[in-house]
C-alpha positions as CSV (number, residue, x, y, z in Angstrom):
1,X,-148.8,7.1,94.5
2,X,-152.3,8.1,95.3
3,X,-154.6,8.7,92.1
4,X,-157.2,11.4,92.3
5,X,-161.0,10.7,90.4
6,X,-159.1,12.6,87.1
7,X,-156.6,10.2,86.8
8,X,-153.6,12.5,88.4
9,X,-151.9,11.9,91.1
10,X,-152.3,13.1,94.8
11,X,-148.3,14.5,94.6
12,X,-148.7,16.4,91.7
13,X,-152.0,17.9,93.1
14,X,-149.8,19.0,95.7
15,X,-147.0,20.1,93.9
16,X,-149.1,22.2,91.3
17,X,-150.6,23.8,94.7
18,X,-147.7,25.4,96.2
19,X,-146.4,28.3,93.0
20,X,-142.5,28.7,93.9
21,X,-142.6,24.5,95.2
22,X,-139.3,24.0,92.5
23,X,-137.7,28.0,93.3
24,X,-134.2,27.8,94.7
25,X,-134.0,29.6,97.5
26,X,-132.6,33.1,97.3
27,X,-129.6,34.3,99.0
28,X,-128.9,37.9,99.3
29,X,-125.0,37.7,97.4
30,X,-125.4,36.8,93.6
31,X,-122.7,33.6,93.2
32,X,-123.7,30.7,95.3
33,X,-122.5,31.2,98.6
34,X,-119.1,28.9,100.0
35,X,-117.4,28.7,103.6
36,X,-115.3,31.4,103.7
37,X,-117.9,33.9,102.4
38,X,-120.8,32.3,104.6
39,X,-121.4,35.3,107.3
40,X,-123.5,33.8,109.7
41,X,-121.4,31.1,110.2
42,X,-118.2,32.6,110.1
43,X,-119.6,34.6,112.8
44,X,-120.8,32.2,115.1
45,X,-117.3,30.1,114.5
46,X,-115.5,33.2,115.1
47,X,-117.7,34.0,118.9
48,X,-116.8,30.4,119.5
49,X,-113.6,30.3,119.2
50,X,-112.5,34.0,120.9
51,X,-114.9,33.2,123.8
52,X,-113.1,30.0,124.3
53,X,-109.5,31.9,123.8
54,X,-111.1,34.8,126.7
55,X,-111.6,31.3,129.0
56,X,-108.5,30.2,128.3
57,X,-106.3,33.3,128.6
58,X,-108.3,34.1,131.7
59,X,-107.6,30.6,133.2
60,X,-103.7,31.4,132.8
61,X,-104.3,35.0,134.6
62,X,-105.8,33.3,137.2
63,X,-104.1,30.2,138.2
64,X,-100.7,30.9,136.4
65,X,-100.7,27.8,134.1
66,X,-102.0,27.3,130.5
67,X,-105.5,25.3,131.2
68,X,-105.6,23.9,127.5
69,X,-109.2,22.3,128.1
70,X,-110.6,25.8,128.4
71,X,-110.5,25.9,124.9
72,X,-112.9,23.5,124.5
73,X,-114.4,23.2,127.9
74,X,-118.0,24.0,128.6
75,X,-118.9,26.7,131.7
76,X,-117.0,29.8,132.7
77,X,-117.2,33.0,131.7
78,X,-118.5,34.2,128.9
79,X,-120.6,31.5,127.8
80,X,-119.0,29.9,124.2
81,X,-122.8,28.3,123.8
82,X,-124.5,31.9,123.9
83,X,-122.2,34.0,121.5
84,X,-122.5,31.3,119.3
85,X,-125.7,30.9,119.1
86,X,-126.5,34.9,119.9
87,X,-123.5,35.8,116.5
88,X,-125.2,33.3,114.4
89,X,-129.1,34.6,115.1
90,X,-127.7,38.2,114.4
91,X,-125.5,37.6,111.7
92,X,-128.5,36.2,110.2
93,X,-131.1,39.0,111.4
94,X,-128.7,41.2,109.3
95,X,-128.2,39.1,106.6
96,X,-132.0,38.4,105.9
97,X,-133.8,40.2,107.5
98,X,-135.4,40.1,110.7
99,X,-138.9,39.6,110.2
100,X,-138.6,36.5,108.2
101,X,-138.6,32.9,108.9
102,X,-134.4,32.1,109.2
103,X,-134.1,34.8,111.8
104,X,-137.2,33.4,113.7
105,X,-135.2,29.6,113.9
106,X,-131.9,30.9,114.6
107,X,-133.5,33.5,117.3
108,X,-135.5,30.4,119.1
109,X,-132.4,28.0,119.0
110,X,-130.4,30.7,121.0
111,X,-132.9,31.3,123.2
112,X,-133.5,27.1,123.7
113,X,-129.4,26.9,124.1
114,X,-129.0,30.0,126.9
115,X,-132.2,28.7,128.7
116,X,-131.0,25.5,128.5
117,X,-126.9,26.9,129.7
118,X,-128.5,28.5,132.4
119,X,-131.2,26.0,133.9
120,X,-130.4,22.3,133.1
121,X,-126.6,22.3,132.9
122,X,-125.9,24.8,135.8
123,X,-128.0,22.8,138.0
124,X,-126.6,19.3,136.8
125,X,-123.3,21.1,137.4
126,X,-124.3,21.9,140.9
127,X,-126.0,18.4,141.8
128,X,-122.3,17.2,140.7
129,X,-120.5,19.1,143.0
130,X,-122.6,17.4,145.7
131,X,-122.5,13.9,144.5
132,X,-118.5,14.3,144.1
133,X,-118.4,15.7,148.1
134,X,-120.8,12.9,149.0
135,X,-117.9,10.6,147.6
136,X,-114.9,12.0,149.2
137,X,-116.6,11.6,152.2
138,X,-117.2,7.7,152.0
139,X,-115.4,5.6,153.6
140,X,-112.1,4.0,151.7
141,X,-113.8,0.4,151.6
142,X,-117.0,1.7,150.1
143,X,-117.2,0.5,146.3
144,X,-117.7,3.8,145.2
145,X,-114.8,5.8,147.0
146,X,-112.7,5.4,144.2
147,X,-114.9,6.7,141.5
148,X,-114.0,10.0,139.3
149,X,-115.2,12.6,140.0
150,X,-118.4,14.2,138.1
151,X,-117.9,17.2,135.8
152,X,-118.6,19.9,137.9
153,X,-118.7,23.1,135.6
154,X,-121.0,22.4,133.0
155,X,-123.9,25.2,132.8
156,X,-123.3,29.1,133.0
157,X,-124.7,31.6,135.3
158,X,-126.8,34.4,134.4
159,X,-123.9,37.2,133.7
160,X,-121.7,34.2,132.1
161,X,-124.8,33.9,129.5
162,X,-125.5,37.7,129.3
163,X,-121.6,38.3,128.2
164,X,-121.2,35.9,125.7
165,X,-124.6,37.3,124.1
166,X,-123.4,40.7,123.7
167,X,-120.1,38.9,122.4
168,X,-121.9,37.2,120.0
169,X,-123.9,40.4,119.0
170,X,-120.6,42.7,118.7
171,X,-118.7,39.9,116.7
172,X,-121.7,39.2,114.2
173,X,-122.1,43.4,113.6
174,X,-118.2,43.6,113.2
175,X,-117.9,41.0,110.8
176,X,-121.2,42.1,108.7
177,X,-119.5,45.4,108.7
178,X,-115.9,43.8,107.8
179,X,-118.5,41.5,104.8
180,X,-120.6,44.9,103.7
181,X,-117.2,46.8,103.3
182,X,-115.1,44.1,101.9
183,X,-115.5,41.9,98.3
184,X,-118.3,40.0,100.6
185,X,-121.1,42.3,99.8
């Protein structure tokens, strides 16, 4: 501990500065809040899981067979990552507020996340399907002809992103409203 020319310490200096340094923070329901009464992430777990049940009931329209790694795949439409993300910045927009400082993380962690869905993992998911065609076309005695082949749908494409964002945004309204109208309030 540092000692100031007064004889206290450098911490305490500190401490004394900032005037709410030992508040709690505030939450806008008076009991403490637990899981099941925890909006924003209900919400977000909620986007997650019916966006992954939309791939996954799609999957079976499509191709006639129950796919069961679409419910925890990545890629495909909508984008899981961006209601999540989108449910959770809104839930918490209308929870507290959008001008302050939670809104402003959970806003810039869903923009990070559908950049990232729609940049970085789509491309890495199309430099896959290249590396895996490269493969199938080498010869049988090449080393790496019998490698597995590379994930191929890992990022999202613009309209896979946009969807699951306006899931995310209609799931986090519904549930506040379900919260503001229930015992949740």
């Amino acid at each position: 501990m540092v000692m100031d020319e007064m004889g206290g310490s450098t911490v305490r200096l500190l401490h004394d500065s900032f005037p709410n340094a030992t508040a709690t923070p505030t939450t806008s329901s008076s009991s403490s809040p637990t899981f099941v009464t925890n909006y924003p992430l209900i919400s977000a777990i909620l986007a997650f899981a019916i966006a992954q049940s939309t791939k996954f009931v799609a999957s079976w329209y499509k191709e006639k067979r129950w796919d069961l790694k679409q419910l925890v795949g990545s890629g495909g439409m909508p984008s899981s990552h961006s209601s999540t993300v989108t449910a959770l910045a809104v839930a918490v927009g209308l929870q507290e507020g959008f001008g302050g400082s939670q809104f402003a993380i959970a806003l810039v962690l869903a923009l990070v996340v559908m950049y990232d869905a729609t940049g970085v993992r789509l491309h890495a998911g199309r430099q896959a399907e290249v590396l895996n065609q490269i493969v199938c076309e080498l010869p049988a005695e090449h080393p790496l002809a019998e490698s597995r082949p590379l994930r191929e749908l890992l990022g999202h494409t613009p309209p896979q992103v946009v969807a699951g964002a306006i899931l995310g945004l209609v799931i986090a309204t519904i549930i506040r409203f379900i919260c503001v109208s229930g015992t949740y309030a």
